[in-house]
PDBQT receptor file of N, H, CA, C and O in Angstrom, charges set to zero:
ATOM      1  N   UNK A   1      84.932  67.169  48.246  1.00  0.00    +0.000 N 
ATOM      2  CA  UNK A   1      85.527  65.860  48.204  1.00  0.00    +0.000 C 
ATOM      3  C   UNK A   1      85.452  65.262  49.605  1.00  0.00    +0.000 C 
ATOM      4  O   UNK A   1      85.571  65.878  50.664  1.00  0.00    +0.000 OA
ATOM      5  N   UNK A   2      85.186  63.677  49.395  1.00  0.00    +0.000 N 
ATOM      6  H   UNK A   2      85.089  63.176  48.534  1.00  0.00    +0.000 HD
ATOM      7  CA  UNK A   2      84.927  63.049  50.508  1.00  0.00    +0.000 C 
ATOM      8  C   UNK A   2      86.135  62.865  51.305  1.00  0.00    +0.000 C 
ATOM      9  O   UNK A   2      87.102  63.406  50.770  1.00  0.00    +0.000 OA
ATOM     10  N   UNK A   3      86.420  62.240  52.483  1.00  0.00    +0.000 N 
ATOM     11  H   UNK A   3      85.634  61.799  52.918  1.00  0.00    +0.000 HD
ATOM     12  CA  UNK A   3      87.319  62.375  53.247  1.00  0.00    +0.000 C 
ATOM     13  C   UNK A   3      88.219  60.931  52.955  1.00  0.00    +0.000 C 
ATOM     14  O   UNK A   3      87.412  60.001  52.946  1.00  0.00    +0.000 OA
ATOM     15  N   UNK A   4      89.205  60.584  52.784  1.00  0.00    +0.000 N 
ATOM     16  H   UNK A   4      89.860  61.340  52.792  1.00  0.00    +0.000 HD
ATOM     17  CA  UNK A   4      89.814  58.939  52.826  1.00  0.00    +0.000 C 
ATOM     18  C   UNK A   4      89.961  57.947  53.800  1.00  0.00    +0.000 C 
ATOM     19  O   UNK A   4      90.848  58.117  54.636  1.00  0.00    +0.000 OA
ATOM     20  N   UNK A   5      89.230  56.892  53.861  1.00  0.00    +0.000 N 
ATOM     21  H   UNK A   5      88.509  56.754  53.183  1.00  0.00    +0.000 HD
ATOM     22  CA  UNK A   5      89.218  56.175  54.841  1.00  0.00    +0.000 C 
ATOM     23  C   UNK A   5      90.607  55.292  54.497  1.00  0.00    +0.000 C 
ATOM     24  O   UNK A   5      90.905  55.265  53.303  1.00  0.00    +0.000 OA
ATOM     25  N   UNK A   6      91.490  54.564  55.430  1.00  0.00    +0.000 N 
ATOM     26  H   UNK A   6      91.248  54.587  56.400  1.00  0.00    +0.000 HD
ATOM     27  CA  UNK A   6      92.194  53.509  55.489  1.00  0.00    +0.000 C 
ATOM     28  C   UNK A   6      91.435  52.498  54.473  1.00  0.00    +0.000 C 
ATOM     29  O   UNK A   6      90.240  52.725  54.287  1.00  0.00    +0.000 OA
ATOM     30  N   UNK A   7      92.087  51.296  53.733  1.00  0.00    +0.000 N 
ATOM     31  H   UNK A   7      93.058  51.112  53.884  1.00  0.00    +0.000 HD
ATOM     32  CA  UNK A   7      91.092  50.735  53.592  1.00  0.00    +0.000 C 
ATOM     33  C   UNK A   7      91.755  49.370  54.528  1.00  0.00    +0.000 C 
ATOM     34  O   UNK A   7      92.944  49.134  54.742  1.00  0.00    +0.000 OA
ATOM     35  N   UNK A   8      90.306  48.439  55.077  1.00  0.00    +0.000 N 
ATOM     36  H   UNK A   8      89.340  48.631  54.903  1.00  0.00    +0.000 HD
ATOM     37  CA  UNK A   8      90.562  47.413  56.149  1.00  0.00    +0.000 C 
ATOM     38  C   UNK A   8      90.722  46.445  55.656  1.00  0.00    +0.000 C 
ATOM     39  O   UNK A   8      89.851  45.917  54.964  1.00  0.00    +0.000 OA
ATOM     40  N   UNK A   9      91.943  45.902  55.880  1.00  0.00    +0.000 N 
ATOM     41  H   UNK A   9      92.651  46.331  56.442  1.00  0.00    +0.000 HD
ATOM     42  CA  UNK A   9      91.316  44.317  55.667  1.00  0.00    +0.000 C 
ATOM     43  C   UNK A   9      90.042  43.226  56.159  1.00  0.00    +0.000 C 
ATOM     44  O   UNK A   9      89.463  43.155  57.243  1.00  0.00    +0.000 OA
ATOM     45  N   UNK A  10      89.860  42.399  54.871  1.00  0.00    +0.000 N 
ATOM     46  H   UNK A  10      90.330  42.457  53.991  1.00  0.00    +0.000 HD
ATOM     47  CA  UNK A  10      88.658  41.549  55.166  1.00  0.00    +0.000 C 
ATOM     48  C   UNK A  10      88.666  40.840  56.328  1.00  0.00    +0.000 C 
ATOM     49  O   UNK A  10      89.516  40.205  56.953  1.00  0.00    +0.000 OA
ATOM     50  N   UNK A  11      87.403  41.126  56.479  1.00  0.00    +0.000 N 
ATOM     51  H   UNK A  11      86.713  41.642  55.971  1.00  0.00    +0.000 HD
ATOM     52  CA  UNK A  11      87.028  39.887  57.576  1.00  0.00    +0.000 C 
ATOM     53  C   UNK A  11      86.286  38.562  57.703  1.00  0.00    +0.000 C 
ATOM     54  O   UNK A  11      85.219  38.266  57.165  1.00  0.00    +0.000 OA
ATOM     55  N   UNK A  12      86.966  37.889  58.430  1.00  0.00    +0.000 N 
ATOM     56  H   UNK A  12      87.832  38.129  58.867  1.00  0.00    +0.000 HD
ATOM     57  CA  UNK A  12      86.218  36.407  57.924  1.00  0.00    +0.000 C 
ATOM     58  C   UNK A  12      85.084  36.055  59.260  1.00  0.00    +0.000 C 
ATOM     59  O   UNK A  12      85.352  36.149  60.457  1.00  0.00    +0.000 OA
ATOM     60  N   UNK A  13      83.499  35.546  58.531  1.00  0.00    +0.000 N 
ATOM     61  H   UNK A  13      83.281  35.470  57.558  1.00  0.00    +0.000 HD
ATOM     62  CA  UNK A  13      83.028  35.336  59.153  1.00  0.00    +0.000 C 
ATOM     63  C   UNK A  13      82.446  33.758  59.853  1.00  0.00    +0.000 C 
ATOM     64  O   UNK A  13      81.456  33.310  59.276  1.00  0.00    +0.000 OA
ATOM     65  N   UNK A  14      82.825  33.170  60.674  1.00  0.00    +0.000 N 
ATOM     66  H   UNK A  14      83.630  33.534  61.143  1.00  0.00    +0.000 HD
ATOM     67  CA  UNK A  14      82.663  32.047  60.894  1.00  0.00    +0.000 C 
ATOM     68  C   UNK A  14      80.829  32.060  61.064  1.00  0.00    +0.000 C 
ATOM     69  O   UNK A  14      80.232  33.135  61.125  1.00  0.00    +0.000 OA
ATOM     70  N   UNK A  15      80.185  30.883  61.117  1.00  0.00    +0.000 N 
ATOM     71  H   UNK A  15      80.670  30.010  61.068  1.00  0.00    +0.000 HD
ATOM     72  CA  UNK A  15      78.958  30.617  60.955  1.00  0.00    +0.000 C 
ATOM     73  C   UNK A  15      78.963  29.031  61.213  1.00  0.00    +0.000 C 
ATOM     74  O   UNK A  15      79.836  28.315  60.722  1.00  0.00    +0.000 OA
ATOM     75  N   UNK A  16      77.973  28.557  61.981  1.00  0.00    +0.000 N 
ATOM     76  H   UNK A  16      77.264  29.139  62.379  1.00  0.00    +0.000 HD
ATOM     77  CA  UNK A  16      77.923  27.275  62.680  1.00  0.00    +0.000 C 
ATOM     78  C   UNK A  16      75.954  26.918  62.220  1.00  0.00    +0.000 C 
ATOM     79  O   UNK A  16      74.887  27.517  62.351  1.00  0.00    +0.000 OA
ATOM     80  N   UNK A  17      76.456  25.530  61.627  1.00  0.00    +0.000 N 
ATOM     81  H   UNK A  17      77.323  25.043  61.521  1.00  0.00    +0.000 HD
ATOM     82  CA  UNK A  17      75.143  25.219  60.858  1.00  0.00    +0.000 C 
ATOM     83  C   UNK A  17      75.186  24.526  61.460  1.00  0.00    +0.000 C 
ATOM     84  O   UNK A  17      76.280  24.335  61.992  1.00  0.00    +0.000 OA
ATOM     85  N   UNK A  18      73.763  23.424  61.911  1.00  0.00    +0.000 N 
ATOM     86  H   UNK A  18      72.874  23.579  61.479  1.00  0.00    +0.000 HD
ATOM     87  CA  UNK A  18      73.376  22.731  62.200  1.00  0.00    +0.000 C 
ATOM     88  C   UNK A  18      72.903  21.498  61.007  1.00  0.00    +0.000 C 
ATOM     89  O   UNK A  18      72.177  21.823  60.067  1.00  0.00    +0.000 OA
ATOM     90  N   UNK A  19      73.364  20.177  61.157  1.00  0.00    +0.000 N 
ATOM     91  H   UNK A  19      73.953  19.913  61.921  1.00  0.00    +0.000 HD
ATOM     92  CA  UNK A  19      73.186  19.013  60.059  1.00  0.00    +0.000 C 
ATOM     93  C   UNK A  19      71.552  18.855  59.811  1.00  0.00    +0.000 C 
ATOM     94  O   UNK A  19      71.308  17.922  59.046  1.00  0.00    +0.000 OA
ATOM     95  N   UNK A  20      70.686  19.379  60.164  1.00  0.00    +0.000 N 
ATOM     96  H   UNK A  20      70.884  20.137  60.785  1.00  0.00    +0.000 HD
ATOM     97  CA  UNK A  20      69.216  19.157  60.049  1.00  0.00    +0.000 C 
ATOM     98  C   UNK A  20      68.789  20.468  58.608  1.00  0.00    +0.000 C 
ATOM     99  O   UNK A  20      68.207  20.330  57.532  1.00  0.00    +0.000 OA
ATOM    100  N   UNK A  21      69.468  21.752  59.342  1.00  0.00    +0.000 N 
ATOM    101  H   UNK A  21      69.941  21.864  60.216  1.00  0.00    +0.000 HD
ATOM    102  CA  UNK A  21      69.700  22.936  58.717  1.00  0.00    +0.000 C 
ATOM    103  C   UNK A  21      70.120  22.961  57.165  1.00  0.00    +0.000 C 
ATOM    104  O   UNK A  21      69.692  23.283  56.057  1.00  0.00    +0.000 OA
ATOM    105  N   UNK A  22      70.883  22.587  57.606  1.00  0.00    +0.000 N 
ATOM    106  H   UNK A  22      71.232  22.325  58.506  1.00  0.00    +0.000 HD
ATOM    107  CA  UNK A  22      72.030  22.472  56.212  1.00  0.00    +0.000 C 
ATOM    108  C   UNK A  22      71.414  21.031  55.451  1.00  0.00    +0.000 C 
ATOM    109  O   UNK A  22      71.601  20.968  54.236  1.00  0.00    +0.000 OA
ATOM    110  N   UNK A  23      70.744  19.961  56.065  1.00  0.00    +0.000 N 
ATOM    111  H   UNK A  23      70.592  20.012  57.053  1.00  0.00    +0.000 HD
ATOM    112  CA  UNK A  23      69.863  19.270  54.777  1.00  0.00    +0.000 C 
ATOM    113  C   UNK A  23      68.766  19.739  54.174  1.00  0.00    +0.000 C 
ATOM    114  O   UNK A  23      68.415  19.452  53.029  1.00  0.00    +0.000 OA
ATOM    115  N   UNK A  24      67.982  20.758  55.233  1.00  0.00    +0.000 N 
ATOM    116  H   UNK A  24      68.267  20.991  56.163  1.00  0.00    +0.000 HD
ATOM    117  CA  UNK A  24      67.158  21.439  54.698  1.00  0.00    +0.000 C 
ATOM    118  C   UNK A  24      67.277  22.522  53.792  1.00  0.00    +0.000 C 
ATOM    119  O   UNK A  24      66.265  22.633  53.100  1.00  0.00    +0.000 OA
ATOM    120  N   UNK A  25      68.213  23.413  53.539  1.00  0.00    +0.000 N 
ATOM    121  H   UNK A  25      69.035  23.322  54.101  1.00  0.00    +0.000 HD
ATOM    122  CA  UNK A  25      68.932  24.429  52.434  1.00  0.00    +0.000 C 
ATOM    123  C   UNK A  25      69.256  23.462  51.680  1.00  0.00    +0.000 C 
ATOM    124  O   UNK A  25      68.613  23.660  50.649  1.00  0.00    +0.000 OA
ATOM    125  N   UNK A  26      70.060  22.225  51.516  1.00  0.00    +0.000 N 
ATOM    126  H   UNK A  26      70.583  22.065  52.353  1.00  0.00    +0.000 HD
ATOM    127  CA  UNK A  26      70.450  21.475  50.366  1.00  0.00    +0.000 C 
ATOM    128  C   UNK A  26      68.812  21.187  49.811  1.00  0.00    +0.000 C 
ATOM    129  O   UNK A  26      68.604  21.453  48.627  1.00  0.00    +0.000 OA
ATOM    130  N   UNK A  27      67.900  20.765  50.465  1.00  0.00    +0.000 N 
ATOM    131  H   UNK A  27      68.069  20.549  51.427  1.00  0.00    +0.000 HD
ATOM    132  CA  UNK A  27      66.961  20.553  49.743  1.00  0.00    +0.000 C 
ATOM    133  C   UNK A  27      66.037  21.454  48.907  1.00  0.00    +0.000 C 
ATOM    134  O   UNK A  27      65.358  21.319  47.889  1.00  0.00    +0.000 OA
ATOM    135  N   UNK A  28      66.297  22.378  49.739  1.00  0.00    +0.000 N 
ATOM    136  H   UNK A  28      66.849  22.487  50.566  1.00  0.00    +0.000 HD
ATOM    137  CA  UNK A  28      65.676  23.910  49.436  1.00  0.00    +0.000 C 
ATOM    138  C   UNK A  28      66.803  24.276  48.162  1.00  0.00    +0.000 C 
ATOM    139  O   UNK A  28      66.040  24.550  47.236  1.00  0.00    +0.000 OA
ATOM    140  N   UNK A  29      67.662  24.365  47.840  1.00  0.00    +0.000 N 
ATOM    141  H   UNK A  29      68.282  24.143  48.592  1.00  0.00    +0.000 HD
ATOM    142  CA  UNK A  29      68.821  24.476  46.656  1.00  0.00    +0.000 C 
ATOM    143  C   UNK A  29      68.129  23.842  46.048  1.00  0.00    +0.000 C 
ATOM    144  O   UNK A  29      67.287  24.533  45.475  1.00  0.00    +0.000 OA
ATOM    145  N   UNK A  30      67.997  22.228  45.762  1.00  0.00    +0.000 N 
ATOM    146  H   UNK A  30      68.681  21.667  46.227  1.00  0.00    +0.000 HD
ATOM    147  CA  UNK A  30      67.490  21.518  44.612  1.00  0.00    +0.000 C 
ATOM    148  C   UNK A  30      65.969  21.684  43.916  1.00  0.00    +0.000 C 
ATOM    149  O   UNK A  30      65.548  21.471  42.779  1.00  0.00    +0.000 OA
ATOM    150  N   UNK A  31      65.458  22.085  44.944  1.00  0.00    +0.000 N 
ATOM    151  H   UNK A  31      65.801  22.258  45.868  1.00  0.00    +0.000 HD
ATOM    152  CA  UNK A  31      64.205  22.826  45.103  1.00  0.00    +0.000 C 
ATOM    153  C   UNK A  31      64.058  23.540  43.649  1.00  0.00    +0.000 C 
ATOM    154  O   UNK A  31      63.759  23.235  42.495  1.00  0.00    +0.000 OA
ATOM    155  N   UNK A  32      64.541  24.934  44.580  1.00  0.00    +0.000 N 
ATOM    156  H   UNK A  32      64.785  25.182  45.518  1.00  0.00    +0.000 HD
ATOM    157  CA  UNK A  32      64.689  26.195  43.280  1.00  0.00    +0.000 C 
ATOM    158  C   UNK A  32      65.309  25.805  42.236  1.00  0.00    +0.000 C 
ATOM    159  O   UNK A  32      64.901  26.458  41.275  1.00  0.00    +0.000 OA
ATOM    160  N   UNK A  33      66.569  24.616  41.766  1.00  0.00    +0.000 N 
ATOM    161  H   UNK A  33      66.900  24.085  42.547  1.00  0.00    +0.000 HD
ATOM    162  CA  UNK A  33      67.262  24.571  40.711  1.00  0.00    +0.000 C 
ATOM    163  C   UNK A  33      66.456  24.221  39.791  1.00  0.00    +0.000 C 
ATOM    164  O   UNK A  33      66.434  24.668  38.645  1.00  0.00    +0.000 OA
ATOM    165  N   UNK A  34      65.349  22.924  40.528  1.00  0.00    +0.000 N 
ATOM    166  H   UNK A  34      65.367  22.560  41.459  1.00  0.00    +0.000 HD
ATOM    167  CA  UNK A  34      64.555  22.565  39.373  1.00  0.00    +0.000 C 
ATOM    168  C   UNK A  34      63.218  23.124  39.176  1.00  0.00    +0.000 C 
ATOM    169  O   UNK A  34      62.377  22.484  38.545  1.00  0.00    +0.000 OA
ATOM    170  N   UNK A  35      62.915  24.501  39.767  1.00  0.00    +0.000 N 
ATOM    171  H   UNK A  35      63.598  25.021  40.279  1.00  0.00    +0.000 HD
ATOM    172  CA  UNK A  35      62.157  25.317  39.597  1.00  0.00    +0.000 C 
ATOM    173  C   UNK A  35      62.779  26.601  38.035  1.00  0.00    +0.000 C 
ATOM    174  O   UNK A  35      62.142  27.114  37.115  1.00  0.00    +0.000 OA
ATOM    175  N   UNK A  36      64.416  26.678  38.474  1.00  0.00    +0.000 N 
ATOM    176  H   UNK A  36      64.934  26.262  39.221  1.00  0.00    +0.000 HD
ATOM    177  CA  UNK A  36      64.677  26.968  37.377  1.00  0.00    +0.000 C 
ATOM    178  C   UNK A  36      64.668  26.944  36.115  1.00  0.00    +0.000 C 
ATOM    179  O   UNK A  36      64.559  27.794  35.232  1.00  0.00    +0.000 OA
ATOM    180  N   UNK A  37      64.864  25.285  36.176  1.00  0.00    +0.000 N 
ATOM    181  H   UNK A  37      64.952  24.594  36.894  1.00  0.00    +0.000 HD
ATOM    182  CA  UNK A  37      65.409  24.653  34.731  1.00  0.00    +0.000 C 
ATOM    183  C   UNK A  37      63.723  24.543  33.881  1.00  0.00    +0.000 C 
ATOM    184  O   UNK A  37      63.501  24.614  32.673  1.00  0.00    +0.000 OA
ATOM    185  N   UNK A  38      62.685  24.343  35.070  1.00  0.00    +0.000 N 
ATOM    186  H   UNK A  38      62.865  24.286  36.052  1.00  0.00    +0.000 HD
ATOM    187  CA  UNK A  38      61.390  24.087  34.233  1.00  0.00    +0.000 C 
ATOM    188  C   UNK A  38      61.264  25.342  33.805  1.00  0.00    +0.000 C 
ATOM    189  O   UNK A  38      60.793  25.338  32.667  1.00  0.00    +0.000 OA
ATOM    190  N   UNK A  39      61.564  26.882  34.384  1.00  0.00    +0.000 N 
ATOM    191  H   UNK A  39      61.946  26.885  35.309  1.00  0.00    +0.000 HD
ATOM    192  CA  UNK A  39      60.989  27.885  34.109  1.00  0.00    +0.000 C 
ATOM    193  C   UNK A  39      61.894  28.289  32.273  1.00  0.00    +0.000 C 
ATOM    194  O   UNK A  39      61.425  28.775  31.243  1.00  0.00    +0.000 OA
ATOM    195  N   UNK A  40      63.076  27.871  32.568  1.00  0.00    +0.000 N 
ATOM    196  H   UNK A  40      63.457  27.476  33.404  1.00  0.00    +0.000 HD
ATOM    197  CA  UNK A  40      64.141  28.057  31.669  1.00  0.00    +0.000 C 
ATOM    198  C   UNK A  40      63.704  27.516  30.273  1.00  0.00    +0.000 C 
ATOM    199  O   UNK A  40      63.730  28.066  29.172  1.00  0.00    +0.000 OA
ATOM    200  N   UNK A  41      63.225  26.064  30.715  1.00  0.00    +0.000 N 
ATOM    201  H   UNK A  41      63.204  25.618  31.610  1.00  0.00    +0.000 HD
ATOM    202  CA  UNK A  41      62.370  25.421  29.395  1.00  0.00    +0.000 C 
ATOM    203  C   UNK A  41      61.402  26.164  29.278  1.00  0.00    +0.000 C 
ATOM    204  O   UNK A  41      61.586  26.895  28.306  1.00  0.00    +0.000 OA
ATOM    205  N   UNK A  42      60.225  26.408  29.888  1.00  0.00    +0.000 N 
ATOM    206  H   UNK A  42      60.075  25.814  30.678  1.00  0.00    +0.000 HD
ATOM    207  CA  UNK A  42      59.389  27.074  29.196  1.00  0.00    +0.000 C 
ATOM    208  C   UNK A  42      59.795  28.625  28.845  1.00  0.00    +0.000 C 
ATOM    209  O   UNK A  42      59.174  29.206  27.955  1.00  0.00    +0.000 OA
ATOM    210  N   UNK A  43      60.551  29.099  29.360  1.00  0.00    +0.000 N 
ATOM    211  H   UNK A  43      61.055  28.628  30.083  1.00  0.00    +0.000 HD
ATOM    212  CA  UNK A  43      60.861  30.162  28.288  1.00  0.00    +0.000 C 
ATOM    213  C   UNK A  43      61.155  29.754  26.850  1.00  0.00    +0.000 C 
ATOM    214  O   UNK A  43      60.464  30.197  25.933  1.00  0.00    +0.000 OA
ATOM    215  N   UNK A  44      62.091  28.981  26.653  1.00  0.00    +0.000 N 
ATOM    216  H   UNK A  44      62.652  28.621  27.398  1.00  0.00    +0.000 HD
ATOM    217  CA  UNK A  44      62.623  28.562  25.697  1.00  0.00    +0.000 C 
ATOM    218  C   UNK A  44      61.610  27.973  24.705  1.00  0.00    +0.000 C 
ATOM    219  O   UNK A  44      61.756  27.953  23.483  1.00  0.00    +0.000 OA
ATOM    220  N   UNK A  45      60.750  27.583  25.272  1.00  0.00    +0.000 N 
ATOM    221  H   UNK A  45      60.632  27.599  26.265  1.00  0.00    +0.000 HD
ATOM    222  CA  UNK A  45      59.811  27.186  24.400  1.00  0.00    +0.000 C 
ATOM    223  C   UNK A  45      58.964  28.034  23.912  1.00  0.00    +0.000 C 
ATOM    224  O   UNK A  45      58.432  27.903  22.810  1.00  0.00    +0.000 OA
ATOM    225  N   UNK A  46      58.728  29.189  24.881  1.00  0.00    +0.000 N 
ATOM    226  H   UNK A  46      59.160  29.295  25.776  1.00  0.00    +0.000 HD
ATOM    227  CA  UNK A  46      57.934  30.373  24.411  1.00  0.00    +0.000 C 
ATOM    228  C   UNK A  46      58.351  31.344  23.492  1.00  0.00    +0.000 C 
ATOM    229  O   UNK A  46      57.573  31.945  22.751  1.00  0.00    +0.000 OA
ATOM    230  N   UNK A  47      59.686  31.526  23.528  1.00  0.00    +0.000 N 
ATOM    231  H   UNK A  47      60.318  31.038  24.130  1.00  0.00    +0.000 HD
ATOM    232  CA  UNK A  47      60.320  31.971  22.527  1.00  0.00    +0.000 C 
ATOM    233  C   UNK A  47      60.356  31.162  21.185  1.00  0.00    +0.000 C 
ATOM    234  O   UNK A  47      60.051  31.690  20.116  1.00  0.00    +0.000 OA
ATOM    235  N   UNK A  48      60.731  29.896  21.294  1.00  0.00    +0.000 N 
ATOM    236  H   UNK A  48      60.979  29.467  22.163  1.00  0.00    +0.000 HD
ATOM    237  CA  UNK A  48      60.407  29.176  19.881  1.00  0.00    +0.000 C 
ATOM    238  C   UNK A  48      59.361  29.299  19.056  1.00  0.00    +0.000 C 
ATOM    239  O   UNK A  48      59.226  29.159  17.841  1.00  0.00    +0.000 OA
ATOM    240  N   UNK A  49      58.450  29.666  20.173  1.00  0.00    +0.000 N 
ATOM    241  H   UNK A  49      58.560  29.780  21.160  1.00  0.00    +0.000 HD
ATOM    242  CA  UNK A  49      56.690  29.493  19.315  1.00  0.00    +0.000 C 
ATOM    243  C   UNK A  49      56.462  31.036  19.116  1.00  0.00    +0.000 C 
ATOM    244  O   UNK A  49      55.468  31.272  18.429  1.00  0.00    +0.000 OA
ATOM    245  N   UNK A  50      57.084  32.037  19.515  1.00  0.00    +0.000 N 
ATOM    246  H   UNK A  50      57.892  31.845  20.073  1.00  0.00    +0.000 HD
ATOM    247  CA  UNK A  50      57.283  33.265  19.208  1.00  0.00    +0.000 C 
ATOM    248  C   UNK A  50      57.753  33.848  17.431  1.00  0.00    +0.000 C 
ATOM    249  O   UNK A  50      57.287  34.712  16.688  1.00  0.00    +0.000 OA
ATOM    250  N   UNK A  51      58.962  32.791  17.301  1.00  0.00    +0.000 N 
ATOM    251  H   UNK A  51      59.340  32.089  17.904  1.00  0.00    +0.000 HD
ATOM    252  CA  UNK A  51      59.866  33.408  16.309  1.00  0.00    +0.000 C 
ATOM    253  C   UNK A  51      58.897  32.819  14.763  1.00  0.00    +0.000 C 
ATOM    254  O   UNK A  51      58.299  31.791  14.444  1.00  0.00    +0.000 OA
ATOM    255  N   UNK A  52      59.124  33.839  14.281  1.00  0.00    +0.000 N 
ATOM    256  H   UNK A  52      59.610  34.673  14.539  1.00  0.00    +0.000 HD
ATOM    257  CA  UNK A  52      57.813  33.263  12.918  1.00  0.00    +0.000 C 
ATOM    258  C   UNK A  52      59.206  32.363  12.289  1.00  0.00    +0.000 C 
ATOM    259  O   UNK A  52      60.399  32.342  12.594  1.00  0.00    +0.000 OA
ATOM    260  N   UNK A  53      58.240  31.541  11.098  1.00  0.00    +0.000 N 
ATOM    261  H   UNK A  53      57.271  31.558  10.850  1.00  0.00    +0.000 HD
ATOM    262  CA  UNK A  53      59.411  29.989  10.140  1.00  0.00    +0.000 C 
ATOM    263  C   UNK A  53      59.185  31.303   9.292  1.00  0.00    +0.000 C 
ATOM    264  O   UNK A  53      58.443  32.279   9.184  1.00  0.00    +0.000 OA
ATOM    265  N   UNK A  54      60.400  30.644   8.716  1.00  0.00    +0.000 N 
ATOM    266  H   UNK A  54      61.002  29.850   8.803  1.00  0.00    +0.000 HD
ATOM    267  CA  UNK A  54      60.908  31.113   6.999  1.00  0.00    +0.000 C 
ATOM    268  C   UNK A  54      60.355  30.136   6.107  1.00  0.00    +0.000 C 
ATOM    269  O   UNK A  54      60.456  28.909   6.084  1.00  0.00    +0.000 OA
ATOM    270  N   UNK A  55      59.623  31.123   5.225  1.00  0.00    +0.000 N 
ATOM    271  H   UNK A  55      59.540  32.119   5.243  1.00  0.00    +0.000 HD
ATOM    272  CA  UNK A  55      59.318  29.647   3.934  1.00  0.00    +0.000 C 
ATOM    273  C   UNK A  55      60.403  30.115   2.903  1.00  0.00    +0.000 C 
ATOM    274  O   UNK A  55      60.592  29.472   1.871  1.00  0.00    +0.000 OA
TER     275      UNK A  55
């Protein structure tokens, strides 16, 4: 058996962005979201054309 550590409280980490930075990640966010949503549709669509009709 392992030994027991204390456990620590969290720590908070401050972080200092720059306004050029941080428009560029916002853009980079919207980026990928709508890289998502197209990939999301075409799944969705690939699956539709997957599932056989019922007659």
């Amino acid at each position: 058996m392992g030994t027991l550590l204390p456990k620590m409280p969290p720590q908070t980490l401050y972080v200092t962005v720059r306004r050029d930075e941080l428009q560029r990640l916002r853009e980079e966010r919207d980026l990928l979201r709508q890289q998502v949503n197209a990939l999301s549709l075409q799944l969705q669509q690939a699956q539709a054309s997957d599932k056989p009709t019922l007659s």
